[in-house]
N, C-alpha and C positions, 0 to 999 in steps of 0.2 A: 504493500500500500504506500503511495507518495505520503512523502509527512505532511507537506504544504495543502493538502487536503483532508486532516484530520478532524480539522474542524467541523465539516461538513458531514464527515462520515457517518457518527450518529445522529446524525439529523435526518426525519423521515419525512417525504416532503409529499405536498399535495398540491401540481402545476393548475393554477387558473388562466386557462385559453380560451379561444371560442370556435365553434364550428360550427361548418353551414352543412346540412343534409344533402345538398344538391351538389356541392364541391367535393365534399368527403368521401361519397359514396362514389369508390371505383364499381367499372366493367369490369371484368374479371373475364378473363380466355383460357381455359388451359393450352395450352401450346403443344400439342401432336405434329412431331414431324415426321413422314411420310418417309418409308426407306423399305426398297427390292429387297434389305437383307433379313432373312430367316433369323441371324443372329441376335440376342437378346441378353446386355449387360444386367442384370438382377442386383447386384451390392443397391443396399435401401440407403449406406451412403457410399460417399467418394471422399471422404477424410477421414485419412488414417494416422491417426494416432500414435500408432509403432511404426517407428519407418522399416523394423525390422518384421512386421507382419503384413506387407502390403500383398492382398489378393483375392481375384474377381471370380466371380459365379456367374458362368454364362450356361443358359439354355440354349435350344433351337436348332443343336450342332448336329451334321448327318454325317460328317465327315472329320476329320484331321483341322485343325484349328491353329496356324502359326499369329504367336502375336508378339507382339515389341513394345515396349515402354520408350519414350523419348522425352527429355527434359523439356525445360523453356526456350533454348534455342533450337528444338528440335532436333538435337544428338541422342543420336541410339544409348540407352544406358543396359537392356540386358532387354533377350527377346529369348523366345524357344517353341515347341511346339504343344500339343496338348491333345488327347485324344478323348472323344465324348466316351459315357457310360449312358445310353440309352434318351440320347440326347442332351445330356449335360455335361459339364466339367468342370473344374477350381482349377483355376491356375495359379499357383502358388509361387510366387517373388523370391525365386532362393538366393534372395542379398539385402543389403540392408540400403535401402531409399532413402536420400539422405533429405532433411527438409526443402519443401520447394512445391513447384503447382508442375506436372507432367500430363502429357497424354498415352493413351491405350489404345493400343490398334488392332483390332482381332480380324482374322481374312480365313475365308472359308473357299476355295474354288467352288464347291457347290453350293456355300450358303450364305457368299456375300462378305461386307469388310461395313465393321461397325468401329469407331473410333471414339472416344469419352476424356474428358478432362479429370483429372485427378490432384489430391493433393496430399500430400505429407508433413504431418505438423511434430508433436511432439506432447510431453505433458501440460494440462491446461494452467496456466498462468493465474497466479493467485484473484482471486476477488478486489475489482475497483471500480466502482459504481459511476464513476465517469465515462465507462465505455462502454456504451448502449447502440442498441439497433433498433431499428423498427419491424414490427411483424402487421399483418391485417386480419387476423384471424377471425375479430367480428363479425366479416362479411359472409354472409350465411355462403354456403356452397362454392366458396373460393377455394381457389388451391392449397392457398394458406390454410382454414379450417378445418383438412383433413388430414391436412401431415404437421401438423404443431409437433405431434411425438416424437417426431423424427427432427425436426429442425431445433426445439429447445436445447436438445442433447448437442447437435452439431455447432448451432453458436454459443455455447457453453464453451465447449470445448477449444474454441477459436479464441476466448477469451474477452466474451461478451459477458459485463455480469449484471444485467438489466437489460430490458427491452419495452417499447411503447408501444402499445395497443390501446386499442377501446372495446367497451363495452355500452352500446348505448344505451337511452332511458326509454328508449320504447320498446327494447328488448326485455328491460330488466324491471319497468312499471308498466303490465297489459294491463293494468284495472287501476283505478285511483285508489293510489295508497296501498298499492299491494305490488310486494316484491319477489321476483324469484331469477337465479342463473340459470340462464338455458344450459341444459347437459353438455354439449358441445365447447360452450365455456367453461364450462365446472371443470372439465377432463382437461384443459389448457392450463388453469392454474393450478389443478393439482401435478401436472407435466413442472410447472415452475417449481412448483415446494420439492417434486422429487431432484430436482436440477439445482434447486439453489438460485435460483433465478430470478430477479428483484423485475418487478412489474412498474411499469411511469403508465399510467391508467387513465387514458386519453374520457374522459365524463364526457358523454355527446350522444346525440346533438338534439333536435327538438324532440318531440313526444305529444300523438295527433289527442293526446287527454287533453294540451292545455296551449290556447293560442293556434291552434289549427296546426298545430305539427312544428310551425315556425320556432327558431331560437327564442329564448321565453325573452319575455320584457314586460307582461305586465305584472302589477303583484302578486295573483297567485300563481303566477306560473314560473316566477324565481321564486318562491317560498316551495314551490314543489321540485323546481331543479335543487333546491338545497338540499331539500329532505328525501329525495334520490341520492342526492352523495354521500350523506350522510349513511344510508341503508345500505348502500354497497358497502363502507369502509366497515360498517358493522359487522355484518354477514363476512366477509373477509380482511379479517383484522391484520391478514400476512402483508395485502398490500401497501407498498412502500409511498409509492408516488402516483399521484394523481392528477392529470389535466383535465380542468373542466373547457369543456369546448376546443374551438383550432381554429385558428387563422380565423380571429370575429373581425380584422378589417380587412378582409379577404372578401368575394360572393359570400351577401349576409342576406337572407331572408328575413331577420328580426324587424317589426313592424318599428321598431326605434330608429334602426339605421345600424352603422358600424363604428361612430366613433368612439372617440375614448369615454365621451359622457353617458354613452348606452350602455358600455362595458361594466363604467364603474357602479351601476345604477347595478348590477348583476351580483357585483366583485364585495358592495355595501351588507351584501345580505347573506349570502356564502358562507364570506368569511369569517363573520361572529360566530354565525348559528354553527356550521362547522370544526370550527377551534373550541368551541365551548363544550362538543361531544369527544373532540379527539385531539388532546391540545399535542400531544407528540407527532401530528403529521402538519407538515410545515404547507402552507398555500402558497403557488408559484403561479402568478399573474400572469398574464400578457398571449405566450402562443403565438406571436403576430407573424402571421405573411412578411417575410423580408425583413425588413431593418424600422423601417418606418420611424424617423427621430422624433416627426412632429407628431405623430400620434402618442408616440412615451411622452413628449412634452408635454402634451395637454390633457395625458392621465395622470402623469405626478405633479403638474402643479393646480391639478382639480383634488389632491388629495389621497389619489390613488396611491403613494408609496405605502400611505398605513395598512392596504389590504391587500397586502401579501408580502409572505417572506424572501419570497425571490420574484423573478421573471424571467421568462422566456420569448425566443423569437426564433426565428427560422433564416440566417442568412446562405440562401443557395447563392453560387455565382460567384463568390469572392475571392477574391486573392490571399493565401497565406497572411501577408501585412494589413487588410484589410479588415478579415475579421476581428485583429487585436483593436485596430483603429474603432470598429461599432463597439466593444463592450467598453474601452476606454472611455466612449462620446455619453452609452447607455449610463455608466456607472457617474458619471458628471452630472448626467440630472436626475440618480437618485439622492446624490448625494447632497445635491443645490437643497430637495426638499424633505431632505430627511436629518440637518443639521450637522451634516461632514460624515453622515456613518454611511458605508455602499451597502449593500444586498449582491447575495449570491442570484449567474447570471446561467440562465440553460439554455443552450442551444437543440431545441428539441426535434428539429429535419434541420440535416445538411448532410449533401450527397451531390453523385454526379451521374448520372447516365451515359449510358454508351447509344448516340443517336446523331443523324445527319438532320433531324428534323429542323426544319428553320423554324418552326411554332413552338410555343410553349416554354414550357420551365428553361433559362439561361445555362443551367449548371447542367451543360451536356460536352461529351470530347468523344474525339472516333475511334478510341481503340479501348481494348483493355489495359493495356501497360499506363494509360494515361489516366484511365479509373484509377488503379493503383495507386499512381502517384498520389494523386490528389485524394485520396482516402485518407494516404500519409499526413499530408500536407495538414486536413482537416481537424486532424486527432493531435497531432503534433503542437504547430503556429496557435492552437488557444490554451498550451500550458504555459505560456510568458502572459498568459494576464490572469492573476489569481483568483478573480473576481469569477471566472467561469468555471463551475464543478459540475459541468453534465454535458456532452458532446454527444449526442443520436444520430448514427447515422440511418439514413433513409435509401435501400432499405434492404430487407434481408431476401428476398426473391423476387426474381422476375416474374411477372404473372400476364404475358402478352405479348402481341409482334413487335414491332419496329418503332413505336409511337414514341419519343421519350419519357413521358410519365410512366411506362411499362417496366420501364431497363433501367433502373436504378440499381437492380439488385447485386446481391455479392456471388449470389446462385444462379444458375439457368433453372426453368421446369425440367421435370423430368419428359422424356420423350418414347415412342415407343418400343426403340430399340436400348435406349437406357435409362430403368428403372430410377437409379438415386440422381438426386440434385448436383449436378455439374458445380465444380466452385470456378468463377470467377478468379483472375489474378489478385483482385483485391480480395476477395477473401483470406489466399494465403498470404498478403503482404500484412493485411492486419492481424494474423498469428503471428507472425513477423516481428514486429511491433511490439507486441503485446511481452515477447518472449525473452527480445530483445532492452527489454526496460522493465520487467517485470523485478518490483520489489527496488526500482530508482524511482527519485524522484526532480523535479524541474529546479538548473540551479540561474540559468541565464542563458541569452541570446546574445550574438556573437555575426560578426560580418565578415569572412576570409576574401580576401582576391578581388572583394571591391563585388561580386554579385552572387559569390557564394552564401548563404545563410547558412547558420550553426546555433542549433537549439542544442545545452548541453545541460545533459542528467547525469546522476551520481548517485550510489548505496552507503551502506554501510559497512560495507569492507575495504571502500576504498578505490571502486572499480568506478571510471569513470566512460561515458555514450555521448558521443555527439553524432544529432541527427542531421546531413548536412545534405542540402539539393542547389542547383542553382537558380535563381529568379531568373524569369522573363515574361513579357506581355503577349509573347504567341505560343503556343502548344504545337508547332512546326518546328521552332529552333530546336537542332538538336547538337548545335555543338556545345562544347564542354570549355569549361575556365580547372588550369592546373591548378593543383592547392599541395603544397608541399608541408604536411603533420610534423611538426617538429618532435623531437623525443622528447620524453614523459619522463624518464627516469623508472619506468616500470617496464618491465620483464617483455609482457606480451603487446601488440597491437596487430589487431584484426579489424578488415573491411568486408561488411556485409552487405548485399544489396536489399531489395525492397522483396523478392521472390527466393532468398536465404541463402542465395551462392555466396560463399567465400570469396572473396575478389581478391584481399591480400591478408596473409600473415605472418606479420615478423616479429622477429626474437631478439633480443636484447637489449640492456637499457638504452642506449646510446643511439639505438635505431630509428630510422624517420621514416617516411613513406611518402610518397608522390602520388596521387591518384586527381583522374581528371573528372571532374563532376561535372553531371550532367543534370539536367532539371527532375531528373530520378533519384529516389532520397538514396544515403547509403549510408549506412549504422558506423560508424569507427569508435571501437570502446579501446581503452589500453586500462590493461593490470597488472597483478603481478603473479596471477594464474593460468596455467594456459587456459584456452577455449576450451567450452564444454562440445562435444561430436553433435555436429549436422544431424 
């Protein structure tokens, strides 16, 4: 656990946002892609934990089955063949996969050639509740909704220890004044308790008992959004954190409007009545669509800082330097109205999708290595402002074609020819991450070579990480600025990249390293231990 966030740690919070039913509410696709081959990957996942146990369960086979595993550059790392038993077979990895994201290639002359993304991690990185994802599981008959069992465990294990979802109030209030969890959710958060898995519990959105479905605003139908919040934190006292509503100055149906004075007219009534039932869960204002200064402006100096103990917003789109710059501007006019004291800041969506669409959400790039990056970037650039304890990214699967609201995920769907959830490069760059600094914590930022950046963290033994990438304002540059590591006076230093290839390791005090960074992060820790095995 970082120290610099200890403060926070025991603090159970409950985020006040707002959401609109008409914006919230995705389409949902499963994604079936159509393939001549017979053969059929079965692993329910594709992240393997031992890199010394990595191996696939294929049906469909009529014949002899040669396959090969190839890394991130697509170098062969070991292949063989395999023979079915009455149509099936395990192909068993007889070598140890060192961390990283690889693919699988299976090739049947009679029954076709199916290929799957894979990944290799390692033991899951201790518990830190600033690193959360988003799941959609509320949405009745989504792809989400029926593999939660399957994904809890896999972003657990990636070294997510909270995730944001909803449950809404017309799910959870069918009768006035009467409450119950649909089974489908019940089975989700009992997936968290067996995982360990801290919930940010998106409250939304209207409910057709009160106000005609629309976001509530008049008085009994915030006295009934309250005493919904209240009824869920009762009925489940495990959960942690709570968003009531998303994006309310985003598409708002509330016959009020969206600004800050309809908000607070929400945020007046909540907030007592709820701190008065459950004063250990902390209320977290705001949820806003983007960055929006004027609207925090003219919630906190309408009074809004007193109701709630944090705030949240959503800045997709931003620059590494950028997002430090919004909590900076954010924490300036908490603190104008709140007498010099800030408030803790959540960033509860930030992500990027892989999409050429010119419409829509900003925070889109066209490959995966550039998702990756910027997943880094995201998680990274907001521990030099201390004022932010919660980073979500958005979001954990793809659930549709090419659209960019679809591809934000860290997963692919499953497909017909392979069963488990494909990871994404960012999926294994944020194991990466997580593995890579697990148990450091944030000590400063740092400028090398004039457009290098250098975020550097530190433990308590002495081991020191710097995360270092190059700035630039197009996602085309791909050249590199040299950075020559001076010696540490410690033993080891080793260069890690963003997908967990060793890039360099050297030995002895006196020794330095040259490496040319590119706008792809890359880990450099020096100790006086050697490196733990890939």
């Amino acid at each position: 656990m970082r120290t610099r966030r200890a403060a926070w740690a025991t603090t159970i919070v409950l985020v006040v946002a707002a959401v609109v039913v008409a914006a919230f509410v995705l389409t949902f696709a499963v994604q079936r892609v159509s393939s001549s081959s017979h053969l059929v990957l079965e692993n329910p996942t594709l992240i393997f934990s031992d890199p010394g146990a990595v191996s696939f369960a294929v049906s469909g086979a009529s014949a002899s089955v040669t396959w090969s595993v190839a890394d991130e550059g697509g170098h062969e790392v070991v292949s063989g063949t395999a023979e079915p038993d009455d149509g099936s077979l395990t192909i068993d990895v007889a070598q140890r996969v060192p961390t990283g994201y690889y693919t699988v290639t299976l090739s049947s002359p009679s029954d076709g050639d199916v290929t799957a993304a894979f990944g290799v991690t390692g033991p899951a990185p201790a518990d830190d509740r600033y690193y959360s994802v988003q799941t959609l599981s509320a949405h009745p008959n989504s792809v989400y909704s029926v593999n939660m069992d399957r994904l809890i465990p896999m972003l657990k294990g990636l070294g997510f220890s909270s995730r944001r979802d909803s449950v809404y109030w017309s799910q959870f209030e069918l009768s006035a004044g009467e409450y119950s969890t649909p089974p489908s959710i019940q089975r989700t958060l009992d997936e968290d308790d067996q995982n360990d898995m801290s919930l940010v519990w998106t409250a939304g959105s209207g409910n057709p008992l009160y106000d005609g479905g629309r976001l509530p605003s008049s008085p009994e139908a915030i006295r009934a959004y309250a005493k919904y919040i209240d009824a869920f934190l009762t009925a489940h006292p495990h959960v942690t954190t709570v968003e009531m509503l998303n994006e309310f100055n985003g598409t708002n149906n509330s016959a009020c409007g969206a600004t800050a004075a309809c908000y607070l007219d929400i945020a007046k009534v909540v907030y007592p009545f709820v701190k008065s039932r459950h004063p250990d869960v902390v209320i977290v204002a705001g949820g806003l669509a983007g960055v929006s200064l004027d609207w925090w402006r003219d919630f906190f100096s309408a009074g809004g800082v007193a109701y709630g103990d944090a705030f949240s917003y959503h800045p997709y789109g931003l620059t590494p330097q950028r997002l430090g710059e919004v909590a900076d501007e954010i924490t300036r006019l908490i603190k104008k109205n709140n007498r010099g004291v800030g408030k803790p800041l959540y960033m509860t969506e930030v992500g990027w999708s892989i999409s050429t669409e010119q419409k829509g959400n900003p925070a889109k790039v066209g490959t995966e290595e550039q998702q990756a990056d910027r997943l880094v970037y995201s998680f990274i650039a907001p521990q030099a402002s201390p004022q932010i304890a919660l980073v979500n990214w958005y979001q954990a699967l793809d659930y549709g074609p090419t659209e960019t609201e679809y591809n934000f995920g860290l997963f692919r769907q499953a497909t017909d020819n392979v069963k488990g959830f494909q990871p994404k490069k960012a999926a294994v760059a944020f194991y990466v991450l997580r593995s890579q600094l697990d148990g450091f914590h944030y000590v400063r930022t740092d400028t090398l070579a004039g457009d290098v950046q250098s975020y550097v963290f530190s433990n308590d033994k002495g081991v020191t990480t710097r995360v270092m990438w190059r700035t630039t304002r197009s996602s085309a540059d791909t050249s590199t600025t040299s950075v020559t590591l001076p010696a540490t006076g410690k033993a080891y230093l080793t260069v890690t990249s963003v997908d967990g290839a060793r890039l360099a390791a050297v030995t002895g005090t006196a020794a330095s390293s040259t490496q040319e960074v590119s706008t792809s992060p890359i880990f450099v820790t020096t100790s006086d231990s050697p490196p733990p095995a890939r």
